[in-house]
N, C-alpha and C positions, 0 to 999 in steps of 0.2 A: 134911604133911597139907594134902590142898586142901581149901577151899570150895566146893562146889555148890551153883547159885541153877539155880531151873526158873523160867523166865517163864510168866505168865500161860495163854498159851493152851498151852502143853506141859503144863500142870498140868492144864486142862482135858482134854485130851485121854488122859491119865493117871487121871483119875478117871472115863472111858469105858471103860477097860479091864478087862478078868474078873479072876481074883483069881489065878487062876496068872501071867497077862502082867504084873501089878504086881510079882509075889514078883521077876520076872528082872528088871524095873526098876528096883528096890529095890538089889537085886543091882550091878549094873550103877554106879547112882549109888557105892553104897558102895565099890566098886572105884576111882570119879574119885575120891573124896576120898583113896583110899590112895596113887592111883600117878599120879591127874594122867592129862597126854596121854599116858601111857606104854602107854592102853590105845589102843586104835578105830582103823579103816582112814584114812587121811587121805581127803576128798574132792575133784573137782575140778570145772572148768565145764563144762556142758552146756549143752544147749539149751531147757534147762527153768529152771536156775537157776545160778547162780554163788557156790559154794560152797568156796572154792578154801582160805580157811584155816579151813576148818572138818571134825571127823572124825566118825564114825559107829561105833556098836558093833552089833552084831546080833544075834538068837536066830535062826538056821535056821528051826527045827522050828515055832516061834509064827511067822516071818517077820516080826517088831518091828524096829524101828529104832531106835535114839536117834541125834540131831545134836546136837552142842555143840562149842565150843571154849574155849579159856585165852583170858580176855581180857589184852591186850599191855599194858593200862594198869595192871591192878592183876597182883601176882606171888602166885601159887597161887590161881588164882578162875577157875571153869571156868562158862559160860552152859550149859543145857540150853535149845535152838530150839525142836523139835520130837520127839515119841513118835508111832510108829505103823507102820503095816505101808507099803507100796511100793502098790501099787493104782495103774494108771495112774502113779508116778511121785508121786503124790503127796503123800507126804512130802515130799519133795524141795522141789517148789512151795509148798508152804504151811513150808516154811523160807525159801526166800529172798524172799517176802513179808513175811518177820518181820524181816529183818535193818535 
C-alpha cells in the first residue's frame, strides 16, 4: 500500500473541478495507493518543462490529467504536482514550476 500526499496547489486546483472530474480523481488516487507507479505513462522533457521522473494518468473523454511521482527518499509515497486538463500545455507548466 502507498501513501498519497496532493500538495497544496493540486488540491487547489482539484476543489475547481465538477463533480464527475473529482469521482475519476478520486479514482485515480485510489488506484496510487494500491499499485504505486505501476499505473501512468512515464513523462519526459520538453520545451515547456522537465519532467523526466515524473508520470501522468489520464481521462480521455474529461481530458484530466494528474502528474505525480514516488518520491526516491521515502519508500511507497507518491507526491500528486498537479490536476487538470492540457490547454496550451499547461498543466505541464504549472507542474514544473512546482517542482
Amino acid at each position: 500500500m502507498f501513501e498519497v500526499y496532493v500538495i497544496a496547489e493540486a488540491a487547489k486546483e482539484y476543489d475547481r473541478l465538477a463533480g464527475n472530474e473529482k469521482q475519476w480523481v478520486d479514482a485515480a488516487i485510489q488506484k496510487l495507493k494500491e499499485r504505486g507507479e505501476g499505473i501512468g505513462e512515464p513523462l519526459g522533457n520538453t520545451k515547456y518543462a522537465r519532467l523526466q521522473t515524473y508520470k501522468k494518468v489520464k481521462h480521455r473523454k474529461l481530458g484530466l490529467r494528474m502528474i505525480f511521482r514516488e518520491e526516491k527518499q521515502q519508500t511507497n509515497v507518491i507526491t500528486v504536482i498537479a490536476i487538470g486538463k492540457r490547454t496550451d500545455e499547461k498543466i505541464y507548466k504549472d507542474a514544473h514550476k512546482r517542482l
